[in-house]
N, C-alpha and C positions, 0 to 999 in steps of 0.2 A: 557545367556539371548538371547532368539530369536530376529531378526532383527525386528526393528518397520516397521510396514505396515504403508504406507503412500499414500493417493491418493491425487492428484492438479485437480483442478476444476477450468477452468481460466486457462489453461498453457499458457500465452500469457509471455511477457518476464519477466517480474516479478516473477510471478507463475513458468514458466517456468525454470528460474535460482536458486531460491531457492530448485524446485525438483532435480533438477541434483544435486546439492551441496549434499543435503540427499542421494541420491543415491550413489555417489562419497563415502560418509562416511560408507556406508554399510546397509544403510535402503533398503527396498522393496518400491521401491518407483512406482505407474503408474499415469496416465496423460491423462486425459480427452483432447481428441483433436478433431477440429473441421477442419479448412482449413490448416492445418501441418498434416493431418493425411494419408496422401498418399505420403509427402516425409519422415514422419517418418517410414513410414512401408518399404519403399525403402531403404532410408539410415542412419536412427537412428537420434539422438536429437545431437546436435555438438554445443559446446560452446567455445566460443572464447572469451578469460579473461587475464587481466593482473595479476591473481591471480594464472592462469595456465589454460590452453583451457581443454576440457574435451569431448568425445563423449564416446555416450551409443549407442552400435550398434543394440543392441535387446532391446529394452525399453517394456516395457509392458504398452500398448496402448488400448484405442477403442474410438467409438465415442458418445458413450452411459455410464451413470452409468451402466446401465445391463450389458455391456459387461463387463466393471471393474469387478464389483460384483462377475463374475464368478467364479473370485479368489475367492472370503469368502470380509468379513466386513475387514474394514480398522482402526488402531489406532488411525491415525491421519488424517486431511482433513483437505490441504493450500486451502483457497478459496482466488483466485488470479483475481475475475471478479470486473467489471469496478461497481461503486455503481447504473450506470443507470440499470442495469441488474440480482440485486439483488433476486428480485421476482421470476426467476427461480432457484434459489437454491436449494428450496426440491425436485424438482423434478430432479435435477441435481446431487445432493450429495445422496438423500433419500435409495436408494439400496444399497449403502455403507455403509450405517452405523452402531452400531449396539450401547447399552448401555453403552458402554464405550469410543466411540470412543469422540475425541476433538476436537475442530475446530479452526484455525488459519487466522484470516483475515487479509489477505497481501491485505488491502482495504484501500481508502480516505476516511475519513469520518468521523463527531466527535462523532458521536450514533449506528456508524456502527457495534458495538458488540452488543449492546443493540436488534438493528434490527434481527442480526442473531440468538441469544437469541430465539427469540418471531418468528422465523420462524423454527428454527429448537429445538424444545421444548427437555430438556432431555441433552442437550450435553453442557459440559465443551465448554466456549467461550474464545479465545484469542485475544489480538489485537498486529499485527504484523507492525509496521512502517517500513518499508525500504528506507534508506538512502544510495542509488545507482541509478546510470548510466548503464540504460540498453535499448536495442531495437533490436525489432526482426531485421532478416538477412532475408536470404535468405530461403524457406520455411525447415521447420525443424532445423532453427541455431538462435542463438541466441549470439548476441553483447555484452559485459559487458565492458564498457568504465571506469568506475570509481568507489569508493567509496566500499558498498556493505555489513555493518554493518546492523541489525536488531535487533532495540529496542521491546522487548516482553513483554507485561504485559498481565491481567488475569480480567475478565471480574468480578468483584466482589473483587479483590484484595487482592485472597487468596495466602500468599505466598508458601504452600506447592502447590498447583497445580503449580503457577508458578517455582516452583524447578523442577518438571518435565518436563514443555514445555522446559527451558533451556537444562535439559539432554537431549531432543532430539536428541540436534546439537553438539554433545558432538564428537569430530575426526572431523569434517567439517570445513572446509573454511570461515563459517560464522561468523563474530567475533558477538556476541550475549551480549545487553546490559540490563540485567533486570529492568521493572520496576516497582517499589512496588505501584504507583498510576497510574493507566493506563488515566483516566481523562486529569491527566498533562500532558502525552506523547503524547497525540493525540491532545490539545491545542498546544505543541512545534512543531510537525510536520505540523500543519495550519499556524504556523509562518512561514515557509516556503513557505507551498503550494500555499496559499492566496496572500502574494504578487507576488510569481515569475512567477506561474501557470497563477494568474490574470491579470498581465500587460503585460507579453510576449504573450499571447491572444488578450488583449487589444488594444496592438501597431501592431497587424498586423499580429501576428506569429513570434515575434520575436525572439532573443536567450537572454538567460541570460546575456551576454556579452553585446547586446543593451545596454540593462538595467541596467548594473554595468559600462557603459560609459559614458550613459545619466546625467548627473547630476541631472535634474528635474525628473527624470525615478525612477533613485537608490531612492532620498530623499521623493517620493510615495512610491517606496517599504517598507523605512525604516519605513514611519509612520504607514504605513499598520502595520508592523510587532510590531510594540510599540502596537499599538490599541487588533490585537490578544492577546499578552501577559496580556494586563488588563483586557479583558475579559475571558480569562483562570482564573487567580488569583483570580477573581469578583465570577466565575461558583466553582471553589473548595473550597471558601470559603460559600457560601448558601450550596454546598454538605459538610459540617462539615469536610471539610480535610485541613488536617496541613500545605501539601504542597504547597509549589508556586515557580512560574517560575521566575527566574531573567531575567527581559523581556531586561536591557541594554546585560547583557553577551551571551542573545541570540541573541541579533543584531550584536553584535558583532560577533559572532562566526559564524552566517550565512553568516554575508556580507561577512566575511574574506573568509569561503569555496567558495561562489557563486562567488566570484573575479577571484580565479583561475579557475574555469570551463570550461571557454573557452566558442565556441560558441554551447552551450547547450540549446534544444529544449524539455522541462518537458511535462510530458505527455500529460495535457489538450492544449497544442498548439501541438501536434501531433495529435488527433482527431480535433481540431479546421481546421486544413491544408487540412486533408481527410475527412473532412466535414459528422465525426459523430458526434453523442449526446456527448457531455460534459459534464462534473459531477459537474453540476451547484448548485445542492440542497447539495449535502453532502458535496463539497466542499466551497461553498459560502454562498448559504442563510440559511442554515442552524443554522453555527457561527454566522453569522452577525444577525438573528432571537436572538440565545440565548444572545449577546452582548446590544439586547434593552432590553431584557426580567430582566433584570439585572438589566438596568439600566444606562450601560456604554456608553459612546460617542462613537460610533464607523463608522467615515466618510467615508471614507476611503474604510473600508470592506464594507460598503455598495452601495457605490460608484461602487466601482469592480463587485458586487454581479450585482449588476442590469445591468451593462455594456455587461459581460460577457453571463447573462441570452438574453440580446437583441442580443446579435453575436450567443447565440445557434441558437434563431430562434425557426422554425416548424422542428429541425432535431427530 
């Protein structure tokens, strides 16, 4: 079987860790690069992991789809960009593509497949969660501090499509957790994102570790994360699916990870610090929108949503 072609759009550290992982495992993998693209072409993509460092000395690089493209259409496309910068997608990915190819959104966001759907018309949609520790280094290297598992579901919750996204990562480092209602898995990863992203914003910039010390800190996160869970459960039950979240074994199992983290700085307080745009809609008012639309109480997320939208600002 030929090597899957694979192209990242978005290689920033997320994007970026995931390609090399494919690549590591024997994919064609290239990497839409923008301010990395003059030490990649120096001295290759370098990643430094507790899971084992890895550099790719020759990467096949441009800074353009058209230069991608030159190779031919690609299988696969990780779209690895922030949800503020969504809109340029097709014009991002569009030369790559070709009828068969599939799209993988290593993105925030609860409708964020839906979006890519209805922007890139024609293509197989994924939604890729990633539950890892990571941030760029130094230009061209990339940091992987922790975690680094990826929950994968299928934008219509087909599960033979999703049997092939899973063989993608089939020899790779990535330990890969299918799941059969993509809905649920992006409601479980807002349990997260919503309180930790929100209040460590909130409080200043702060790390996880404030906030799992704080006692009034933590017991806002936790209500946050209670309020997500019921409004998941509320959203899959009006979309007629079966499943639901166990919103106690999710607090549980979050608080438990977030405790050992140490002092950990989630991405929307890493744009909040370098004082770019935040992903205030896909990640906040979006949920907290569908939580009234429902019908459910949701203080809390809305509380953050508005808090966090006032710290954006005019960025």
């Amino acid at each position: 079987m030929a090597a899957q072609r694979v192209a990242v759009v978005g290689a920033g550290a997320v994007g970026g860790y995931y390609g090399m992982r494919l690549a590591e495992a024997g994919c064609e993998v290239r990497f839409l690069l923008r301010r990395d693209y003059e030490a990649a072409a120096a001295g290759g993509l370098r990643l430094s992991s507790h899971l084992g460092d890895l550099q790719l000395a020759s990467p096949t690089i441009g800074r353009t789809a058209e230069e991608l493209a030159a190779h031919g259409p690609v299988d696969w496309l990780l779209v690895g960009l922030k949800a503020t910068g969504l809109e340029a997608l097709p014009a991002l990915a569009g030369p790559l593509l070709s009828a068969e190819t599939r799209v993988i959104a290593l993105m925030n966001g609860l409708t964020i497949e839906r979006e890519i759907a209805a922007l890139l018309p024609g293509c197989e949609v994924f939604g890729g969660m990633a539950f890892i520790g990571v941030h760029r280094g130094e230009p061209g290297e990339i940091l992987h501090l922790e975690f680094g598992a990826l929950n994968l579901g299928h934008h219509g919750d087909d599960a033979g499509q999703l049997a092939e996204a899973v063989a993608l990562w089939e020899g790779s480092k990535v330990e890969i957790r299918p799941e059969p209602s993509l809905l649920k898995a992006r409601w479980e990863k807002l349990g997260w994102n919503i309180p930790f992203n929100g209040m460590c914003v909130v409080a200043g910039g702060a790390s996880t570790e404030t906030i799992m010390s704080t006692p009034a800190l933590r017991e806002t996160a936790h209500r946050a994360m209670r309020e997500v869970a019921a409004a998941g459960n509320a959203d899959l039950a009006a979309q007629g699916q079966a499943a639901r979240i166990d919103g106690e074994g999710l607090c549980e199992r979050y608080l438990t990870m977030t405790g050992g983290m140490g002092p950990y700085r989630p991405s929307t307080v890493l744009d909040f610090i370098e004082g770019r745009a935040m992903e205030v809609e896909a990640m906040f008012e979006a949920p907290a929108r569908r939580a009234s639309e429902l019908g459910v109480a949701a203080p809390t997320m809305e509380l953050l949503a508005a808090l966090v939208r006032e710290l954006d600002g005019g960025r």
